[in-house]
N, C-alpha and C positions, 0 to 999 in steps of 0.2 A: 834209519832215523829221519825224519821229514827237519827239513830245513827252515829257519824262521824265515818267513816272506821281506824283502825287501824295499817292496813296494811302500811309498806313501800315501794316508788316504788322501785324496783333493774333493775338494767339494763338488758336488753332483749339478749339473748342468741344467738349467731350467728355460722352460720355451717363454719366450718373451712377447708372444703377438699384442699388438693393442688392443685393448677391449673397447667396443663401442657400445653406449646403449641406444635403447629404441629409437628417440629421437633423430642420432647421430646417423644411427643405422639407415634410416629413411632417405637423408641428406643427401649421405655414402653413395646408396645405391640408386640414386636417381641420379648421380654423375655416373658413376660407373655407366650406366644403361645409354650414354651416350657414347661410349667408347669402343671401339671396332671389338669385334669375338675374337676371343685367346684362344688357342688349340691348347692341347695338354699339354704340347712338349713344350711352348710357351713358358706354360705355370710349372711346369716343373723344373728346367733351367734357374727359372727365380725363384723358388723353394729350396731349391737346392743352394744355389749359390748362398743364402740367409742363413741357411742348416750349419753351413760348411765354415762361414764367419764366426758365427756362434759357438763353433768348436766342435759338432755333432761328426762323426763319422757317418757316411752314405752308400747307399747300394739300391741299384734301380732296379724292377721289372724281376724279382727273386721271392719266393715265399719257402716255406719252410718244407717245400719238396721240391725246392730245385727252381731253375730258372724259365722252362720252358712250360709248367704246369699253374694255368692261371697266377701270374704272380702281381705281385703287389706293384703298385706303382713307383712307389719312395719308402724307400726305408730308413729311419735316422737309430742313430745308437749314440750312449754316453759313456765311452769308456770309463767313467769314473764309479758309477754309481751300474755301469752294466744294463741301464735301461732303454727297452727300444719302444720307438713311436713309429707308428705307420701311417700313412698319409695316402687314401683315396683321391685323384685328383681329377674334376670332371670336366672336360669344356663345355665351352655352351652352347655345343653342337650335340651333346653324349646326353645319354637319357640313364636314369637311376633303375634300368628294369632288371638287372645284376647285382645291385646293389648293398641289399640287405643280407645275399650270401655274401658275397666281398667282406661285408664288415664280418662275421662271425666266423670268416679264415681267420682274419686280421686280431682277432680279439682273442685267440688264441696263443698268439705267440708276443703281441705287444701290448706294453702297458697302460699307452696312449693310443688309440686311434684315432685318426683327423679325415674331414671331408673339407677338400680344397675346392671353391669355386670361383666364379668371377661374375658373371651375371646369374646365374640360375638361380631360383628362389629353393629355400632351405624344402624337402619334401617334410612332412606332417607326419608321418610315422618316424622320422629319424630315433633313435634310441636314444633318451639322453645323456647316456655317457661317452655318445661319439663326439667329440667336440670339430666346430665348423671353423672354416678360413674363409677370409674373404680377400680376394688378393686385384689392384687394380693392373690395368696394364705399363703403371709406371714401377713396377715390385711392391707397390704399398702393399698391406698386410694389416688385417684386422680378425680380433677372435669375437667371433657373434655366439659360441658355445664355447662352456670349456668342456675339456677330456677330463672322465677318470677313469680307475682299474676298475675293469670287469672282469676275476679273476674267476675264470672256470673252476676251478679247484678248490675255493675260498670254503671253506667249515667254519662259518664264526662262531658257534654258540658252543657254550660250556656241555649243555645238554647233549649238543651232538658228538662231542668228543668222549662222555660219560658212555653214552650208548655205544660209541664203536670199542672203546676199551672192552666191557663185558660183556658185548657179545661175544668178542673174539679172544675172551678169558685174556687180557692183555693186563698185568701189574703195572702200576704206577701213575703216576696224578696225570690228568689231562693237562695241565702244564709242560711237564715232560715229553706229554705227547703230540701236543701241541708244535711245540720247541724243533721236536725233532722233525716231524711235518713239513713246518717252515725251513728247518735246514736243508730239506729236499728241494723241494723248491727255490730257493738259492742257488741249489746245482745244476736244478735244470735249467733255469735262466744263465747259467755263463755259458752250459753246454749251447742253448740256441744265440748267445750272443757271438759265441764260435766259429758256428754255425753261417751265419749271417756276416758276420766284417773279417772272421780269419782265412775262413775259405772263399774265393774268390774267380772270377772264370775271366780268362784269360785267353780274349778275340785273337790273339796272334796263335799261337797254341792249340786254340780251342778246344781247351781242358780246364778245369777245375782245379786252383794250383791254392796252395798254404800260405797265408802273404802276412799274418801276422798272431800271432800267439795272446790269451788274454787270460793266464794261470787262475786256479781255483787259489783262495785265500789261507791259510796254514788250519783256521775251522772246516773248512769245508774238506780238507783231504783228511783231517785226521777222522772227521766225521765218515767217511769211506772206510779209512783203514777199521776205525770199528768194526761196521759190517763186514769186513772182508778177515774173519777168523782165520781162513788158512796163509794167508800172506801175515796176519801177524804173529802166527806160530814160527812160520819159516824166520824172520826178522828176529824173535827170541831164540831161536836156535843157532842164529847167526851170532847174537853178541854171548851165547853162553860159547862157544867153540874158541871167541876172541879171549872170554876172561880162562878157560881152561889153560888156553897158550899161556897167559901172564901167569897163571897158578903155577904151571911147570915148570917155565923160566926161573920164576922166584924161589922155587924147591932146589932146582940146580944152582941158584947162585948160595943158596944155606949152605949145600953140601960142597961147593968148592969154598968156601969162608972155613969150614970143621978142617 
């Protein structure tokens, strides 16, 4: 039998940078432009440390194959809401000619992706839904773009969900199927939030150790056990073996009462 979840919800963690407009933005960045060049590990020290005040959990230089195969610069997560943001972080020595694959690992696996810089001017192909930082060399921190989801997977239209039902002869309202969809997708986000802040690599060691646990919600496993038909026969066969014993029991205490 799955156990009620324990957990409380808390509210989901939201990134705070300042947003500047155009004006400001001008202002910004003709002070910045007199200020010595930031290296990454600079900008991302002070990224980090803002992430980590904020309440964000962190992980550096890890993408979703591991830590030594191009990986991401910053990783933030919200243990509350299980959402991760990724942060591209450039100095103003580093050129964008990687760039636009970086972002479409990154867009993969997070729900935000960010490009962090400090004098570089924003490039003109940027995707709009990578959102920019502008960070000066004292930690200040401005949003000149916001971030949104660019969900690979996204099926929005009613139409599309109608089409995949009949083609694949599938009963039941595209709501349902919909529903059901989306709760895969919830799984696979805890599975790569797991992924990314449970499993962890550990310079002493140098191995990949289990540092901390982020359980699926009491919907998402019973949504499993559905699928998984032969584990819930075996579970019915188990509590009929329990109620047999109490039928016996209770037959032998009749016949010791006569």
């Amino acid at each position: 039998m799955l156990r009620e979840s324990e957990q409380e919800t808390k509210k989901p963690l939201e990134l705070d940078f300042e947003y500047i407009d155009r004006e400001e933005k001008e202002k910004i960045i003709k002070e910045i432009k007199k200020e010595k060049n930031m290296k990454a590990k600079e900008i991302t020290i002070m990224l980090e440390d803002y992430l980590k005040k904020e309440g964000f959990i962190t992980v550096k230089e890890k993408n979703y194959l591991g830590y030594n195969n191009a990986p991401f610069d910053l990783t933030a997560g919200d243990e509350n809401s299980l959402k991760i943001y990724g942060f591209e972080i450039k100095s103003d020595v580093d050129t964008f000619e990687n760039l636009n694959r970086q972002l479409q690992h990154y867009s993969f696996i997070c729900e935000e992706v960010w490009l962090v810089i400090h004098k570089k001017e924003i490039p003109k192909w940027l995707p709009d839904w990578v959102g920019v930082v502008r960070i000066t060399e004292k930690g200040k921190m401005y949003r000149e773009q916001y971030a949104y989801r660019k969900d690979p997977f996204e099926i929005s239209t009613g139409y599309a969900w109608d089409i995949i039902a009949k083609e694949n002869g599938v009963a039941g309202s595209k709501d349902k199927l919909q529903a059901m969809f989306n709760e895969i997708i919830s799984i696979r986000k805890n599975i790569l939030f797991n992924h990314y802040f449970a499993i962890q690599y550990d310079s002493v060691t140098n191995q990949s150790v289990f540092k901390r646990f982020f359980p699926l919600n009491d919907q998402q496993k019973r949504f499993i056990c559905g699928l998984n038909i032969e584990y819930q026969m075996k579970e019915l066969q188990k509590e009929l073996k329990i109620l047999e014993k109490r039928f016996t029991m209770i037959k032998q205490l009749m016949n010791i009462s006569k």
